[in-house]
Each structure stands twice: as structure tokens, then as C-alpha cells.
C-alpha positions in Angstrom: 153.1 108.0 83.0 155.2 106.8 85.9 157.3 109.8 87.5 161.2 109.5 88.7 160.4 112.4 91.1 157.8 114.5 92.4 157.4 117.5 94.5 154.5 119.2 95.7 154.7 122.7 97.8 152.1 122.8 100.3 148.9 124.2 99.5 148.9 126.7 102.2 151.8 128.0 102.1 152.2 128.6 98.2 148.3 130.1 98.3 149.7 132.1 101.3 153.1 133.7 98.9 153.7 133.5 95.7 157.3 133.9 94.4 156.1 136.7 91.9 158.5 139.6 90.1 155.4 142.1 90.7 153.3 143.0 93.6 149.7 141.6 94.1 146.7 143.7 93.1 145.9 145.3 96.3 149.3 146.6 96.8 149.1 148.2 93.0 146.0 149.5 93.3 144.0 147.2 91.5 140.8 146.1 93.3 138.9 143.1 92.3 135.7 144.3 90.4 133.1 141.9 91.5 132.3 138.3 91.3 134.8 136.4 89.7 135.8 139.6 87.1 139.3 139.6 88.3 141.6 142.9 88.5 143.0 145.6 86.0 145.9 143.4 84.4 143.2 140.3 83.3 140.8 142.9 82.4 142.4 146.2 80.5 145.3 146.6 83.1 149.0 147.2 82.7 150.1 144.0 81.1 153.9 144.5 81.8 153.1 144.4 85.4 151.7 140.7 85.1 153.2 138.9 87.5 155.2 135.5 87.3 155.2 132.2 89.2 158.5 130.7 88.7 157.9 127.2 90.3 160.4 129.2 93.6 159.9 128.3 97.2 157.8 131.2 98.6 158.3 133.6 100.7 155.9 134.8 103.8 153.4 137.4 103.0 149.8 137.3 101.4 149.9 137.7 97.9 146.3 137.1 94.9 146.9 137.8 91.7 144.6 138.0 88.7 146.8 137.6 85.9 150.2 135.0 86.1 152.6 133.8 83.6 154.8 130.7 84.2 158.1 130.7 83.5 160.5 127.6 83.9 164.0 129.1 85.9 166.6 130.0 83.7 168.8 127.9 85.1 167.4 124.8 84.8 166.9 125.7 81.0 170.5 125.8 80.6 171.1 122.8 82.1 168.4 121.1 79.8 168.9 120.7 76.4 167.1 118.7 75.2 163.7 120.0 76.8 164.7 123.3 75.1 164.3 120.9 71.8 161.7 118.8 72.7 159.1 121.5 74.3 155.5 121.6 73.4 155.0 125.3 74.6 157.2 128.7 74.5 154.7 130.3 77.1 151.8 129.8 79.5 150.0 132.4 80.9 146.4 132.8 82.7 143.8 134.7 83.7 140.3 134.9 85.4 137.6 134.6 83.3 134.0 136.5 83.6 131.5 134.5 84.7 128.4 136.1 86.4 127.3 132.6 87.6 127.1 132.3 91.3 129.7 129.7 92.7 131.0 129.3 89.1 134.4 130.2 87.7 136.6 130.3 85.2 140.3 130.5 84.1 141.4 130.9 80.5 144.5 129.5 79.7 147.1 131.2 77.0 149.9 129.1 75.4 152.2 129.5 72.7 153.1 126.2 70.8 156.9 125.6 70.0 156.9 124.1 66.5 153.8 122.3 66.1 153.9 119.6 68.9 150.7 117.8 67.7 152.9 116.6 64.3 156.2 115.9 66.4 154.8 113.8 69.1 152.2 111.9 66.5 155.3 111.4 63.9 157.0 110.2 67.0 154.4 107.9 68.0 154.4 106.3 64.8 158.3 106.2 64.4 158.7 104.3 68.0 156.2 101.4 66.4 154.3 101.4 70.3 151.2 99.4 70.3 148.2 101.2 71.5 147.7 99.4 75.0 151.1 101.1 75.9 150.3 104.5 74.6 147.1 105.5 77.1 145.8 103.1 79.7 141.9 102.3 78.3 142.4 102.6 74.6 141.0 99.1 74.5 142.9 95.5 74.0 143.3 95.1 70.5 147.2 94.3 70.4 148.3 96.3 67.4 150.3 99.2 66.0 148.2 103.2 65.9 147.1 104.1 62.3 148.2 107.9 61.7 144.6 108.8 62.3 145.0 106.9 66.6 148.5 108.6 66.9 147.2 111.7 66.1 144.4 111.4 68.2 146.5 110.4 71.1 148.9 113.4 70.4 146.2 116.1 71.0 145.1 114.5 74.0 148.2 115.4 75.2 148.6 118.6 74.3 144.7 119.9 74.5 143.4 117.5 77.1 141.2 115.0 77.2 137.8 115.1 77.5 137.9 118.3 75.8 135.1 120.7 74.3 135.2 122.9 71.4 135.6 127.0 72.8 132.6 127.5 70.5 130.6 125.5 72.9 131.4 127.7 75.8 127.4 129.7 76.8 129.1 132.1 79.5 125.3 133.0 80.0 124.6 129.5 80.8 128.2 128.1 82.0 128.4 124.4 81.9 131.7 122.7 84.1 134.0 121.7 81.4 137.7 122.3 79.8 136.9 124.6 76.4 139.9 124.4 73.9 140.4 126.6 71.0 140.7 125.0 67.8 144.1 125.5 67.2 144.9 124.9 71.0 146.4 127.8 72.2 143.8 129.3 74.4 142.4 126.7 77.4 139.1 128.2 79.1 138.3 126.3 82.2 135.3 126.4 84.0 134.0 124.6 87.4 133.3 125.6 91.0 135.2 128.5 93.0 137.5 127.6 95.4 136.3 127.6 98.9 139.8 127.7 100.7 143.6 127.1 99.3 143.1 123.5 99.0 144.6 121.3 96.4 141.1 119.5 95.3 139.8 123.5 95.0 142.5 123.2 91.5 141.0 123.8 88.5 143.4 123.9 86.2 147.1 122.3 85.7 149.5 124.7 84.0 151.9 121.6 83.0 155.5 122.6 80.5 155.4 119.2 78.4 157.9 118.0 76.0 158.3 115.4 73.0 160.8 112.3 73.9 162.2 112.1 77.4 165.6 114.1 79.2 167.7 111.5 79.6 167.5 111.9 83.3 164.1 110.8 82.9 164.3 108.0 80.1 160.9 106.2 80.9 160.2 105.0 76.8 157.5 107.4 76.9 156.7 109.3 74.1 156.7 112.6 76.3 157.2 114.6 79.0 156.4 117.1 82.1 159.0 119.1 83.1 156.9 121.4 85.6 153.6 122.1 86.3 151.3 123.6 88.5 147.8 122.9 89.9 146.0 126.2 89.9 142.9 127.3 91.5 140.1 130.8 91.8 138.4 132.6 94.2 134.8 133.7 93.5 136.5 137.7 93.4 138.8 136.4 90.8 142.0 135.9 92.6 144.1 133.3 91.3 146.4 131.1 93.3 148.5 128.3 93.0 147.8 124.9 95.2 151.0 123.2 94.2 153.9 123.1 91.7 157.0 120.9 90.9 159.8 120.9 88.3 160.7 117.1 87.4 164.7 116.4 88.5 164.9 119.6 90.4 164.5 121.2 93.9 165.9 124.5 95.8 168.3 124.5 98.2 167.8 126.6 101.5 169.1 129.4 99.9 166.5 129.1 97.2 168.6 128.2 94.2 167.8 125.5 91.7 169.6 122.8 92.0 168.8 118.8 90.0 167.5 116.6 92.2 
């Protein structure tokens, strides 16, 4: 899907500072618990001290985390109507996963669904009559309209991902590299190689806000949406960090607020 804007925040800099509303584990006393098992709040902690990554420019100061929900600024809510109507998810949150493997991690991936976006963006696919060459690049060249069955199929690539594996495949004795998605979609578990430094290619996961239709800021003719999203990545001890981020249409001024683009 071509983009009208994009902004990355440099690697470095975001792995260096998180904008977060709580403090990082070693300032609450959480210590990591050994190889890729993450801190207290991904593993029995205080939940309500989870801390959130709201897409702000960081500050300087070190900050891991091992547990992270993503919230979309409030103001750029307001100001967007009609992602509040389109949106795919109400909330995204992650958290290490434990994997004894050497050099393998994991992040699991929790999201709640805003009223079923499968249905919405396969009966939209179907209602907009697109043929399937100008749905998904390399769904082949036969020049005609989705059947329900296609248009589904393409719907839950979008939401679950492609190249996808049932969560029931997962062996977390035997970890194989791979995206594992619940069957009704909510919970992501992603598993690869740990990061070796705050590096964008060390991302394994993208914590993306999509949305069904377009804002009309955007207005592409695509079926849907990113609004903002993340590349995320983990260090063998668990720590999570975030390698870049963007919010489509929007960018902060040098006093840090949110302003469109």
C-alpha cells in the first residue's frame, strides 16, 4: 500500500528512551529473571504499572521494559473520526515470552478487536467490486472479481498476517522461527532470533493500529489502513524495545505536541 507520509524515529535513540507513563524495571525493582523470561509485570508483576509507548519523541535516559501497551495520543483521536469508526483494534499490548532456547526469543502480542474487522473489511472488499490483482500484489493474474471465500482470505491476512501459523503449532521445547496466531486472532506470539544491538533489522515484531476504509487525508482506494505502528524488538534477558514508530498524517513539534502533518 503506497504511504502519503512516513516517519521513522531513529533506532538508537528510541532503544535509548522510551516515552513511557511508568519507570523501567530496574528503577522498580524488577530484575530480569534469566534468559529471555522477562520481569515481574510480563511474568506475575503489578499489571497497572505496565508501561506505555505513545508513539512520543523521547526523552534522554536508558529505559527496557518487559511489558508495553500502545496507545495512539488522544489528541490525534479527536481529531480522527473516522479511524475511531473504522479501527480494527481497541488495544495492543506485548510481552516477552519464555523461551529457554539459546539465541531464540519470543514476543506475544495481545489485541483486542473493535467489532469484528475480518467481516468489515471482507464485506468491504466485496462491496468496492476490486479485482484481485489490485487487492495484494502476487495473488496471481486471473483478471476477475474475489469470491466471498478470496475476500475473506485476504481480510485475515490483514488483520493476522501472512504467512501465519496456528498457536497450536507453537513447541516452546523445540521453538521453530515463525508468527503463531490464535484462532480467533487476538493473541500474536512471535518467535525468531534475539536482538544483538537496537537496530531496526534486530525487529521482530510490528505493533501496527489498522483501520477499514481510508481517513480522508489519506484517500489511497485502498480497502484499509495504518494509522501508527511500531517495529519492536528483544533482548536475550527479555527486555523489549522499540526500533522505530510513526503515526500516518502526524508529527510533534519541538515542544512535543501532536500536531497533523
Amino acid at each position: 500500500m503506497q504511504r502519503t507520509h512516513r516517519k521513522i524515529l531513529a533506532s538508537a535513540t528510541i532503544a535509548a528512551a522510551l516515552t513511557l507513563t511508568a519507570c523501567s524495571s530496574e528503577e522498580s525493582g524488577a530484575p530480569a529473571d534469566g534468559p529471555n523470561h522477562g520481569g515481574s509485570p510480563a511474568h506475575g508483576g503489578d499489571t497497572e504499572q505496565t508501561p506505555t509507548f505513545d508513539y512520543s519523541m523521547p526523552q534522554l535516559g536508558p529505559v527496557t521494559v518487559h511489558e508495553m501497551r500502545f496507545e495512539i495520543p488522544q489528541v490525534a483521536l479527536d481529531n480522527e473520526p473516522d479511524y475511531e469508526e473504522g479501527k480494527m483494534f481497541s488495544s495492543i499490548s506485548i510481552k516477552p515470552m519464555q523461551i529457554d532456547a539459546p539465541g531464540v526469543c519470543g514476543i506475544e502480542m495481545n489485541r483486542e478487536l473493535h467489532n469484528d474487522p475480518v467481516e468489515r473489511l471482507t464485506q468491504r472488499l466485496l462491496a468496492d467490486n476490486r479485482r484481485l490483482p489490485t487487492l495484494r500484489t502476487g495473488w496471481g493474474d486471473d483478471d476477475k472479481l474475489p469470491t466471498p471465500e478470496e475476500a475473506r482470505e485476504f481480510a485475515v491476512d490483514v488483520v493476522a498476517g501472512q504467512k501465519r501459523k496456528p498457536e497450536s503449532a507453537l513447541d516452546l521445547a523445540n521453538p521453530e522461527p515463525g508468527r503463531y496466531v490464535s484462532d480467533d486472532f487476538t493473541s500474536i506470539k512471535a518467535v525468531g532470533s534475539c536482538a544483538s544491538s537496537v537496530d531496526s533489522d534486530d525487529a521482530l515484531v510490528t505493533v501496527a493500529y489498522r483501520m477499514v476504509g481510508q481517513r480522508p487525508a489519506v484517500d489511497s482506494g485502498d480497502p484499509y489502513d495504518t494509522f501508527a505502528e511500531a517495529e519492536v524488538g528483544i533482548f536475550t534477558n527479555g527486555d523489549i524495545f522499540v526500533t522505530g514508530a510513526e503515526i500516518e498524517g502526524w508529527e510533534q513539534d519541538i515542544n512535543g505536541d501532536w500536531i497533523p502533518d
